[in-house]
C-alpha positions in Angstrom: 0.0 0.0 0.0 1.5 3.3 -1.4 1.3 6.8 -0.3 -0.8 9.1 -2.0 1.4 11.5 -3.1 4.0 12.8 -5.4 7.1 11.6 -3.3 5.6 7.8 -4.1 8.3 6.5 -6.8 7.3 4.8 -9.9 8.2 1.2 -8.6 6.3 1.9 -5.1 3.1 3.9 -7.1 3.4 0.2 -9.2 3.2 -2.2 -6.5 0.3 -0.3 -4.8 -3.0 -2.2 -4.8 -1.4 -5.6 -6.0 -1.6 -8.9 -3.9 1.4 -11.5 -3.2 1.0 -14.5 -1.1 2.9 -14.0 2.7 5.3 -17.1 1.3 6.2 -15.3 -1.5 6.9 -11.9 -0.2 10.4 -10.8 -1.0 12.1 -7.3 0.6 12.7 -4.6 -1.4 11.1 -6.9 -4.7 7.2 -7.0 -3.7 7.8 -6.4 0.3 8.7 -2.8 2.1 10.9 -1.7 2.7 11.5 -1.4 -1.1 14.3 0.9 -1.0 16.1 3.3 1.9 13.1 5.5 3.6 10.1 3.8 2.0 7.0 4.8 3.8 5.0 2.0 2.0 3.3 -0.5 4.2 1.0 -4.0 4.1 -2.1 -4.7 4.8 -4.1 -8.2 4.7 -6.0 -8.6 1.8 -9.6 -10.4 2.2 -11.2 -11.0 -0.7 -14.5 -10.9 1.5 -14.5 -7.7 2.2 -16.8 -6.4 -0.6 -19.5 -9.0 0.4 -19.1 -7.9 4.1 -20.1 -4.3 3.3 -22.6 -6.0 0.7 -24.3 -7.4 3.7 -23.6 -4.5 5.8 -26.4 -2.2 3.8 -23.6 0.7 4.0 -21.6 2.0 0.5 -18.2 0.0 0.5 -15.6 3.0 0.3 -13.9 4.3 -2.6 -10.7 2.2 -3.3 -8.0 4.3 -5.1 -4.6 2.5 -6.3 -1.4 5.4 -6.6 -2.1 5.1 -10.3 -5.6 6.0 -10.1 -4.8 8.9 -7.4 -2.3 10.3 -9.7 -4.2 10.2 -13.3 -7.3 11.7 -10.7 -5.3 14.5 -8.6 -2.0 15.2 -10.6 -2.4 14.5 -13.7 -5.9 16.1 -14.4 -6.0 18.0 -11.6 -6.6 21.9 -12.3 -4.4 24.5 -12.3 -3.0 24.4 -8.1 -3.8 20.8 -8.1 -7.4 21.5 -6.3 -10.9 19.1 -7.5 -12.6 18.9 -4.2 -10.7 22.3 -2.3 -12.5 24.3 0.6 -15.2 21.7 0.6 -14.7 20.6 4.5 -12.4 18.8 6.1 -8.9 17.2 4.8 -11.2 14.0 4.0 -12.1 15.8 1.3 -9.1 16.5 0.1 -8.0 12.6 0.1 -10.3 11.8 -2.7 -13.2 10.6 -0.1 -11.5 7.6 1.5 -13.4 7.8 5.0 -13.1 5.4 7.8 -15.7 2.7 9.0 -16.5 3.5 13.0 -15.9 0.1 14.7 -16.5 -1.0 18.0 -12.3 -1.0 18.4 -12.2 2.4 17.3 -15.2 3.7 20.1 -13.1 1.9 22.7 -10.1 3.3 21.4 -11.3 6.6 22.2 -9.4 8.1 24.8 -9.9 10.4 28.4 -8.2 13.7 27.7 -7.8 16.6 29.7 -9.0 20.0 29.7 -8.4 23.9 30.9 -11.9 24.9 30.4 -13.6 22.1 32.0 -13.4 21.1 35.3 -11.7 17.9 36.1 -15.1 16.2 37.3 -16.3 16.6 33.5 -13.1 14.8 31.7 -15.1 11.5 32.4 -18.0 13.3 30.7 -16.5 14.3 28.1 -14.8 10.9 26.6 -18.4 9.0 26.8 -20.0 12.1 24.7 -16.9 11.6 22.2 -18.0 7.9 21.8 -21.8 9.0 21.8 -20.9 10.7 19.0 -19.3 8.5 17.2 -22.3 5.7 18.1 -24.2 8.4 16.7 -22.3 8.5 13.4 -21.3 4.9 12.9 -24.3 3.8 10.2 -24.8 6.6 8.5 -23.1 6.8 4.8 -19.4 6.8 4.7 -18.1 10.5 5.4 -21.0 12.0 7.1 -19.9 14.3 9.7 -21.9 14.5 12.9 -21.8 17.7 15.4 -22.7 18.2 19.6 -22.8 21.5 21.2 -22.3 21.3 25.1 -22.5 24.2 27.8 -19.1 24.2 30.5 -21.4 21.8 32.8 -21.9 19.4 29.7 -25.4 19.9 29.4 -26.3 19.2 26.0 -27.4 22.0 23.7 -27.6 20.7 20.3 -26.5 17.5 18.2 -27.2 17.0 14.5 -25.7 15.4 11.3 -24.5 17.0 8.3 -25.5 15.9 4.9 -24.6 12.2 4.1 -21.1 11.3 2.6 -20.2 15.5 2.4 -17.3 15.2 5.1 -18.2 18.3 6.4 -21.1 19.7 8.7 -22.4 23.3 9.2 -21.6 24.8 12.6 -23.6 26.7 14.7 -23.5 30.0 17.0 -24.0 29.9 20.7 -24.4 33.1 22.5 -23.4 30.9 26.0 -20.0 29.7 27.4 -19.9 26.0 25.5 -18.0 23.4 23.5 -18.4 21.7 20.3 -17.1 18.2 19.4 -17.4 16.9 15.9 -16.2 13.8 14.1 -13.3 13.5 11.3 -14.4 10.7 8.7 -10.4 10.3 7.9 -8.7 10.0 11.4 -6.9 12.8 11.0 -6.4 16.0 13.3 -7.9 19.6 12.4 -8.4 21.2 9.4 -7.1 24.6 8.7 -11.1 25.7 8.0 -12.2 24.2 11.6 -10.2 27.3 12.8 -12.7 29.7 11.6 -16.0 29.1 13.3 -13.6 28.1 16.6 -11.7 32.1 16.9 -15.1 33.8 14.9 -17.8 32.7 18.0 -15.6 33.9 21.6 -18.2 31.6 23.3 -16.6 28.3 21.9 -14.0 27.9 24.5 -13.1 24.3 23.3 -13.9 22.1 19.8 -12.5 18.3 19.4 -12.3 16.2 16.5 -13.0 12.2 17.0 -11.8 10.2 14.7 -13.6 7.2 12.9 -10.3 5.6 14.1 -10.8 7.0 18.3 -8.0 9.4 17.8 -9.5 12.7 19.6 -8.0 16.2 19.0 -8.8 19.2 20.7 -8.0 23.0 21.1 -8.8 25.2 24.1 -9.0 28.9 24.3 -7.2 30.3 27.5 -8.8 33.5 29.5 -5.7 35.5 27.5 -6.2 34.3 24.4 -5.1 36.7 21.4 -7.7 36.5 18.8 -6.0 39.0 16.5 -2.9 37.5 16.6 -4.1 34.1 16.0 -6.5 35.2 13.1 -3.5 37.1 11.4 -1.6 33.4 11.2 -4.8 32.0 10.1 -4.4 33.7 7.0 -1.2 33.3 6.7 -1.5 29.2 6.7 -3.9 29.7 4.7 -2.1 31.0 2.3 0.5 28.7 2.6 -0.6 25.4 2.8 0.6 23.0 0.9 -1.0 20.9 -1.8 -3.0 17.9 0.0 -2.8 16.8 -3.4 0.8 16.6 -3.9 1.8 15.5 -0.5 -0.5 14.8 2.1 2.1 14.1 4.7 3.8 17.4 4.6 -0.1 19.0 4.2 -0.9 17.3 7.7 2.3 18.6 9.3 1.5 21.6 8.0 -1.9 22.0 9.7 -0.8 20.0 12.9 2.1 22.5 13.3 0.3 25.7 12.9 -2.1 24.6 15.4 1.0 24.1 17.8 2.2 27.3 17.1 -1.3 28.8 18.7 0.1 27.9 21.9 2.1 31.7 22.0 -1.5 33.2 21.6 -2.9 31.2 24.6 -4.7 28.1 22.7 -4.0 24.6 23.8 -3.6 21.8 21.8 -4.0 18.2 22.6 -3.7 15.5 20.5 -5.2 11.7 22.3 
């Protein structure tokens, strides 16, 4: 299994998608690491797997070899390399690869701590990340689900955004609260989550969950510097990376800037 971008060499971008029995595997022939710094990996093929999400009433997920990715996103791509850009979250700027919510990955999801809520709510606040995700977990492929909580985590509002978009509309509380939402791909923040989180000065913390149980989160502090922190906004913005070209750097990208928020009194935590 290749990376999807344009770092994958020829012979790597070749071998994605194709199948070799485990007694036949040779390193650096059909088994990583193929060369020095290879960052391809393995996964077990079943060749049940399409029958299982048959049976499973859900759309199996889109299933995208480096050749396809690249004749899809580089090669016909527009102009900066953008099909799907400012749509939502990175999900969509992987080609729509979303992740199934298992019970693993509910389990997985982990207790973190918090500056805005008190310590008796942590507890609270990893079963309504699970809720969430119970929530999400048979609904099409890429729908993004949404809960608003006040500090004492009384719920205000939870709702769904339109099936398989891998994105969901937020709304504006005029009370101290917080605002969890689920990430489709696993992955952390996306540089657009930062915009409804500094615009409303009432939401003092927003979390991603992962279809996978990783949770991310970032806090606002009583000194926070919202011009400061808007100005860099921009800035990344205009910035970023091509998802497209290289999704790892992209990630690091977004994952740095919202390390960087720390100086302007944000917390981030990544569980």
């Amino acid at each position: 299994m290749a990376t999807l971008d344009e770092r994958t060499c020829e012979k790597c971008g070749a071998l994605d998608g194709k199948h070799f029995r485990l007694d036949k595997a040779q390193t650096a022939v059909n088994f990583p690491p193929i060369h020095p710094n290879d960052r391809c990996t393995t996964i077990e093929y079943d060749p049940d797997d399409a029958l299982d999400w048959f049976n499973s009433g859900l759309p199996m997920p889109e299933n995208m070899t480096y050749d396809e990715w690249k004749e899809r996103f580089v090669d016909n791509a527009g102009k900066n390399g953008f099909t799907n850009a400012g749509k939502g979250d990175i999900i969509n700027l992987q080609g729509g690869m979303p992740m199934k919510v298992t019970d693993e990955s509910i389990a997985w999801v982990p207790r973190v701590e918090s500056d805005v809520l008190d310590g008796r709510h942590w507890d609270t606040l990893q079963q309504k990340h699970r809720e969430l995700l119970e929530f999400i977990r048979n609904d099409e492929p890429g729908t993004e689900a949404i809960a608003y909580y006040d500090l004492n985590m009384n719920e205000l509002a939870k709702y769904k955004g339109t099936p398989g978009a891998g994105q969901v509309s937020p709304t504006m509380y005029d009370v101290p609260h917080i605002a969890i939402h689920t990430h489709p791909d696993g992955m952390t923040f996306s540089l657009g989550d930062f915009s409804p989180f500094i615009a409303n000065e009432n939401t003092m913390l927003m979390s991603a969950i992962g279809h996978n149980g990783r949770v991310y989160t970032l806090e606002k502090l009583p000194n926070y510097q919202a011009a400061n922190a808007i100005k860099d906004y921009l800035a990344a913005n205009d910035n970023a990376p091509n998802p497209h070209k290289d999704l790892d750097r992209y990630v690091r990208y977004v994952d740095d800037f919202y390390v960087s928020l720390h100086k302007y009194g944000f917390i981030y935590r990544k569980g």
